[in-house]
N, C-alpha and C positions, 0 to 999 in steps of 0.2 A: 504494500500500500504506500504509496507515494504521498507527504505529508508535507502539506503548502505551508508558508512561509506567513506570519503576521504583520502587515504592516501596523505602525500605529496610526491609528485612527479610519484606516481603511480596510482591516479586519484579514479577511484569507485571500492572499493571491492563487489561484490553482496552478499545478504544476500539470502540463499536458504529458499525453505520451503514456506506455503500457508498459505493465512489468516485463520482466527478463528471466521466465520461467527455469531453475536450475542456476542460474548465477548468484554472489553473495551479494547481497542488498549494498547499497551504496549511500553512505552519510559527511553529507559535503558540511566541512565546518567552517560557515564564514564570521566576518572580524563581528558582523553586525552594526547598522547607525541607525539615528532617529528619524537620519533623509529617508523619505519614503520610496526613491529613486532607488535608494541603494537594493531593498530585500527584492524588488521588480528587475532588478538586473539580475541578481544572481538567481529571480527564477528562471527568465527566458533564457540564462545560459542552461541550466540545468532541466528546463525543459527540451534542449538537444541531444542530449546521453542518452541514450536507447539501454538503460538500463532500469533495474528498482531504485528508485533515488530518495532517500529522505534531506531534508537541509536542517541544518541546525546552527547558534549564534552563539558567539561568544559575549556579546552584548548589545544591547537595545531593544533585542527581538525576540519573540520566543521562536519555534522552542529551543529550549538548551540540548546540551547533547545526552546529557541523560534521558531528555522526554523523547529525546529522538532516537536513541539507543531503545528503550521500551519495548519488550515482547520479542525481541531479535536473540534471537542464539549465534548469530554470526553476522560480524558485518564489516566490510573496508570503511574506516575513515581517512577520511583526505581533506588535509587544511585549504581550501579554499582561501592561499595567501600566497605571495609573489616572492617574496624569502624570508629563508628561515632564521629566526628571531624569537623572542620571548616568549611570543604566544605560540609556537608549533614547538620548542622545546621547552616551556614550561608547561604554562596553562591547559593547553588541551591534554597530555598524557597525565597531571592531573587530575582533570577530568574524565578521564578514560580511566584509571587507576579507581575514582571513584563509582564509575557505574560499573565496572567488576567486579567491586566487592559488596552492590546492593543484586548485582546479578553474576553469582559464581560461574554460570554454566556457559556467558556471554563466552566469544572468541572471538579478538578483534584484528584485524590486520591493517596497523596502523602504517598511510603512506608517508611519504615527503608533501613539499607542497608546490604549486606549480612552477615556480622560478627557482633558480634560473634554467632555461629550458632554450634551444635554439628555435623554437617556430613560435616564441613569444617576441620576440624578435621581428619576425613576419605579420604577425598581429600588430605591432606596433606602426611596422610601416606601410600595414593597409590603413589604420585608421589615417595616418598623413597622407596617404591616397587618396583617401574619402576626402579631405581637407584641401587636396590641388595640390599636394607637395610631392612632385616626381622624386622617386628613390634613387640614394644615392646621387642626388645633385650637386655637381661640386661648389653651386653659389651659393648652397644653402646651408647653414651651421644647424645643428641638432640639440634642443636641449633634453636630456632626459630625465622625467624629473619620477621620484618615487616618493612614498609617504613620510621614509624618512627612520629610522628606527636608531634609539640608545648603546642597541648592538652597533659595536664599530663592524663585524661581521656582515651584518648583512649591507650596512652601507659600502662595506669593500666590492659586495658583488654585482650592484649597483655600478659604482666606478669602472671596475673591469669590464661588466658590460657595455658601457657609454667606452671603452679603448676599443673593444674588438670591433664595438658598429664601425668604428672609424673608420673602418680599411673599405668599409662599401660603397667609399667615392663621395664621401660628405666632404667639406669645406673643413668641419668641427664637428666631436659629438662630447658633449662634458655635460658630466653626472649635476645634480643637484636636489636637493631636499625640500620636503615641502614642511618639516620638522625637524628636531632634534639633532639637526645637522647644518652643519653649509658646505658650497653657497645654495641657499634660496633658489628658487626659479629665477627670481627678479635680477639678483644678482649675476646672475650667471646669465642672463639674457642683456644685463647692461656691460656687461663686462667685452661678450662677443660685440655688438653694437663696439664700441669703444673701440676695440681690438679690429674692427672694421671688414667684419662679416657682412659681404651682400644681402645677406638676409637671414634673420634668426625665426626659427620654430621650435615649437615646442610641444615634446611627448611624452603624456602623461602616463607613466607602469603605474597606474594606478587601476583596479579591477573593477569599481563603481562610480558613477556620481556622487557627491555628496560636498560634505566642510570642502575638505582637503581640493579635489575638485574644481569647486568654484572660486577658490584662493587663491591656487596656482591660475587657474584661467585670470580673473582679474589683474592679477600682481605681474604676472608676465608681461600682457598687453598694454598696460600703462608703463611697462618698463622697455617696449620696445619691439615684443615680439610682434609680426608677421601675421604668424596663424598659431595656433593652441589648438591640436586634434582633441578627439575626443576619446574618452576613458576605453578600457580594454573591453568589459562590458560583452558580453555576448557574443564575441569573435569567434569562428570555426575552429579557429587557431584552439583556442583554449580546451574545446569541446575534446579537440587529439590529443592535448595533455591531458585532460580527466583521465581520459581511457588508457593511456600510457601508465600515468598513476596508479590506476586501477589495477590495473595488470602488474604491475612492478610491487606494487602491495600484498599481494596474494604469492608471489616468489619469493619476496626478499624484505618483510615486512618491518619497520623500523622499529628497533627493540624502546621496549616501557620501564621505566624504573619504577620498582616495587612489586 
């Protein structure tokens, strides 16, 4: 049974699509916001999996991964996050530790989470497709900008990814934060500007709408940029890393402490 997502205040979004009779049910764990964009994104990504799919939050929204764990004897979870950081090595095996031991008999095969991956990559530069930004244009400088994490970790993966896009014929491609880090969008959009890039854009690894989102869009555009594609949000691209994860999960599943 496939179990819709809550927005607030606009109640059950429904997940379309039929089960996958004989396969282990599938519980995608996202960050969760109060933007009502955000739980609408990650269902129409998740109404593309041609599997049994439940969603579950880690905040804002219900349900938790416990209510979403419920009545399963077996299930892959998969963080529904872009790198690994706090909440895929904290918090959720955590909470995967704790609905184990309100349900002994549960058996979880806990994945990775989607970044960094090379066809997120691809999903980044179709949404600047969608936007009019020919790939790998050498006029164009790239900003890439991610949520931002206290992990120095995962903002390294961030960087190294903004090195390797470079070689695909950009102008520039240089990482930046939409949090807990620098530089900024802004920064990093006035800086190329300055530095005298024919044209700055910016692409947001970020997987919904929301704060973060409309931040980076605003702060950029009054700092210079061009164009500001749009969130990763329901890409094909994403839908083949689900199913890679999925699969990778069930092989090689990422160990739990405790």
């Amino acid at each position: 049974m496939r179990h819709s997502p809550v927005i607030p205040g606009r109640g059950l979004v429904p997940l379309a699509g039929g089960a996958a009779p004989g396969r282990v049910p599938l519980v995608a764990v996202a960050h969760g916001s109060r933007d009502p964009r955000a739980a609408a994104t990650v269902a129409a990504l998740l109404d593309q999996v041609p599997l049994d799919v439940r969603v579950a939050y880690l905040d804002h929204c219900a349900p938790t991964l416990g209510q979403a764990l419920h009545g399963l004897e077996e299930a892959v979870v998969l963080p529904l996050l872009l790198t690994e950081a706090y909440h895929s090595r904290v918090d959720l095996p955590a909470a995967l530790n704790e609905a184990r031991a309100h349900q002994p008999r549960l058996r979880v095969h806990y994945g990775t989470t989607l970044g960094p991956h090379p066809l997120l990559r691809a999903a980044l530069e179709r949404r600047l497709a969608e936007a009019g930004v020919r790939p790998g244009d050498p006029d164009t400088a790239v900003v890439l900008v991610s949520a931002g994490s206290s992990d120095a970790r995962a903002n390294a993966v961030v960087s190294r990814m903004a090195r390797e896009w470079r070689r695909g014929g950009w102008w520039t491609v240089r990482a930046a934060y939409a949090s807990a880090a620098g530089p900024t969008p802004a920064q990093a959009v006035a800086e190329l500007v300055r530095a005298g890039a024919p044209r700055v854009v910016v692409a947001p690894y970020l997987l919904a709408p929301g704060y973060f989102a409309d931040k980076v869009r605003r702060e950029a555009l009054e700092a210079g940029a061009a164009v500001v594609a749009d969130v990763l949000g329901a890409a094909p691209e994403l839908v083949d890393v689900l199913l890679e994860r999925y699969e990778g999960a069930q092989r090689d599943p990422v160990s739990l402490v405790g």
